[in-house]
Residue, then its C-alpha position, 0 to 999 in steps of 0.5 A: x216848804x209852801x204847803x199845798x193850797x187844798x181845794x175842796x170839791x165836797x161839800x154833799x159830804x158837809x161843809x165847812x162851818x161858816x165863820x159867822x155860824x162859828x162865831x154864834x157858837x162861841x158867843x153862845x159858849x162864852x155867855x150861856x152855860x145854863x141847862x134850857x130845862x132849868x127855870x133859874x135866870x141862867x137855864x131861862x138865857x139858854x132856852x132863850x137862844x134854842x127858842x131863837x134858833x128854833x124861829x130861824x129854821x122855821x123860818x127857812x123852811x116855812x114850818x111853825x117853830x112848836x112843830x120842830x124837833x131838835x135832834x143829833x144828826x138827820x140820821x137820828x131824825x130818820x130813824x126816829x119817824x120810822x122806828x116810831x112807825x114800827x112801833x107804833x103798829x106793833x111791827x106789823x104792817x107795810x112800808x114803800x121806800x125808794x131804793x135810792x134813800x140815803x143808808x139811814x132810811x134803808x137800814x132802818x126799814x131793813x130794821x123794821x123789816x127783821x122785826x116782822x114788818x114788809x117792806x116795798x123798796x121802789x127803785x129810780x130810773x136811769x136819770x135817777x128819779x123815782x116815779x110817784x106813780x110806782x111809789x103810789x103803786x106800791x101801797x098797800x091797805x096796810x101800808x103805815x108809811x112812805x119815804x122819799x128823799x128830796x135830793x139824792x146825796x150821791x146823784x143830786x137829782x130832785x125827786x117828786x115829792x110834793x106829787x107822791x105826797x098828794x097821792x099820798x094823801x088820798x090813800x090815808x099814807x104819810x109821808x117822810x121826806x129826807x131833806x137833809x141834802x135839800x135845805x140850804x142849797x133849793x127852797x125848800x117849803x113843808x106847806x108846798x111838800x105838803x108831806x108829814x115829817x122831814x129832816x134836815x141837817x146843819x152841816x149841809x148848809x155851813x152850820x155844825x156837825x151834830x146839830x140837825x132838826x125833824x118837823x112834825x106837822x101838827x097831828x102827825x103820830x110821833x112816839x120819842x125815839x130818845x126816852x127819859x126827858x120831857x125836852x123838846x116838848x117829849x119828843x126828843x129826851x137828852x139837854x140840848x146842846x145850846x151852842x150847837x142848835x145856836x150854830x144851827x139858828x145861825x146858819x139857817x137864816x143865813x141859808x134863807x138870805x143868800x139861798x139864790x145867790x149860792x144856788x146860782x154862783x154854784x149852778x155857773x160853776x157846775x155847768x162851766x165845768x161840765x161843760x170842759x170836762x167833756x173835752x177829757x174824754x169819754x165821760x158820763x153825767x148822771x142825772x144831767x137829764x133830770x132836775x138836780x141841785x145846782x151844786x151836784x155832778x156826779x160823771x163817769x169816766x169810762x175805764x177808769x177806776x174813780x177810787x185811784x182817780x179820787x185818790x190821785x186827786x187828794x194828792x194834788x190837793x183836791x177834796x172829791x168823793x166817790x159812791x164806793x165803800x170798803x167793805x172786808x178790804x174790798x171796794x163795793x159799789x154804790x148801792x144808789x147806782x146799783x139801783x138806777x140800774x148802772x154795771x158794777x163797773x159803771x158804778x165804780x168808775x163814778x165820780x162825785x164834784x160837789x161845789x160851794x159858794x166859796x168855790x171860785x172859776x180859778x179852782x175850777x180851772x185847777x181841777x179841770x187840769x188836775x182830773x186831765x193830767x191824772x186820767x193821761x196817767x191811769x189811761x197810761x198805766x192801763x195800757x203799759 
């Protein structure tokens, strides 16, 4: 029996790993097996290639290659900036975060939260943007920190972060960007953002799960989340894992030379199919209203359940999302939606497509009949 051709349609979750990152990785594993910390011959070829890779992000995001840390993931990354700031004042004191900022941000300030510090969480509005006017508003005298991601992971919308960061400025405030969803998808540039620390991840732009990096600008406070090492300059304890920061590297300056050319082979896709999946009935697009990555959409069909609707479609063999969790065998709504102000059974009839440079218009058109044919069926099944 042919096995079933599988369509993937989520890549805000993480991308496939491209073959040329892959076989960066296995060059680095077949030739490099030193510590970057030792000074011998053999650690001297490792550190070698994290100082490469450490160029090519910079590179990618106009940062100065001393300014970044390698990290784990951009949950790691987020945490450290904000656990460091609660340390930092001693647990006291004021954070202002948007209530639309992925779960690693949100639970670390509920973390510093139960320490002792208070937290102001701004919500988005109905196209999902959070206003830098109500982010500035917030601000305290005592306010030690604000957080605003650049791309929502679930929405795709863009948020003013270059605007929050130059009010900002003016009240002695700085400012973690979240830009993990961001880079590899739009220009992303520290010196246009202008803000104090920002995060990013290579598995959201082809490279590897596990290999991700957080840029301090210079003179920023920063204590180590990770202790007992003097690697990466006494920011970040623990060896680091040479083949995957190499994939990173990798991925990186491939992200810098086609980012215009994924951005607008993705955008085509997005807008042809949100065009024809208007024709399937009565169907909302979030953020359609608001800047967003070319890649996102994020619809609602209405009446209809988008974890049936998510499931049916990995049946016939095509990789989507929704914003829902199981939470105690019970499906919970997505907190972000919840937060743009969507019902609770709004928010569970959404859907997340997200595309990929190697998606093509004949998938598009498979999936268009696929999300057609399963919604006659639920529409079917709720009235019988």
């Amino acid at each position: 029996m042919q096995e079933m051709r599988r369509i993937y349609l989520d890549h805000n979750a993480t991308t496939p790993l491209d073959p040329r990152v892959r076989d960066e990785m296995l060059e680095a594993m077949a030739a490099t097996h030193g510590n970057p910390s030792s000074v011998h011959r053999f650690g001297q070829a490792a550190r070698e290639r994290v100082e490469a890779a450490r160029d090519r992000v910079a590179a990618l995001v106009g940062a100065k290659p001393p300014e970044l840390v390698f990290t784990a993931s951009g949950t790691e990354a987020n945490n450290a900036v904000i656990l460091s700031c609660g340390r930092r004042a001693e647990w006291r004191g004021h954070l202002v975060i948007s209530a639309f900022e992925h779960p690693s941000v949100l639970a670390a300030a509920d973390r510093a939260e139960a320490e002792g510090m208070t937290v102001s969480r701004v919500p988005p509005d109905g196209d999902g943007r959070v206003a830098a006017e109500a982010m500035l508003a917030a601000i305290r005298e005592d306010t030690r920190l604000v957080c605003l991601m650049l791309a929502n992971n679930e929405i795709g919308t863009l948020q003013p972060v270059a605007e929050l960061a130059a009010g900002c400025r003016d009240h002695g405030v700085p400012v973690l960007c979240d830009a993990v969803q961001a880079v590899g998808k739009i220009g992303v540039r520290v010196d246009e953002l202008e803000v104090d620390y920002l995060t990013l991840g290579a598995h959201k732009f082809y490279g590897p799960l596990g290999a991700a990096a957080l840029w301090v600008r210079g003179g920023a406070q920063f204590e180590p989340l990770l202790v007992g090492g003097g690697q990466e300059r006494r920011r970040r304890a623990g060896t680091v894992n040479v083949p995957a920061v190499a994939g990173l590297g990798r991925a990186a300056e491939l992200a810098a030379a086609e980012l215009s050319e994924r951005g607008a082979h993705t955008a085509r896709l997005r807008g042809r199919f949100e065009d024809e999946v208007r024709g399937l009935g009565e169907v909302v697009i979030h953020g359609e209203k608001a800047p967003r990555l070319p890649n996102t959409s994020h619809l609602a069909f209405s009446g209809i359940d988008a974890e049936a609707l998510m499931i049916r479609l990995d049946l016939d063999g095509f990789a989507v999302s929704t914003g829902s969790a199981c939470s105690a065998g019970a499906v919970e709504p997505s907190d972000a939606l919840l937060a743009m102000g969507l019902s609770r059974d709004e928010a569970l009839s959404s859907l997340r497509v997200s595309f990929g440079p190697t998606n093509s218009d004949e998938e598009v058109t498979a999936f268009l009949g696929a999300v057609g044919r399963q919604l006659t069926e639920l529409r079917r099944l709720a009235t019988a």
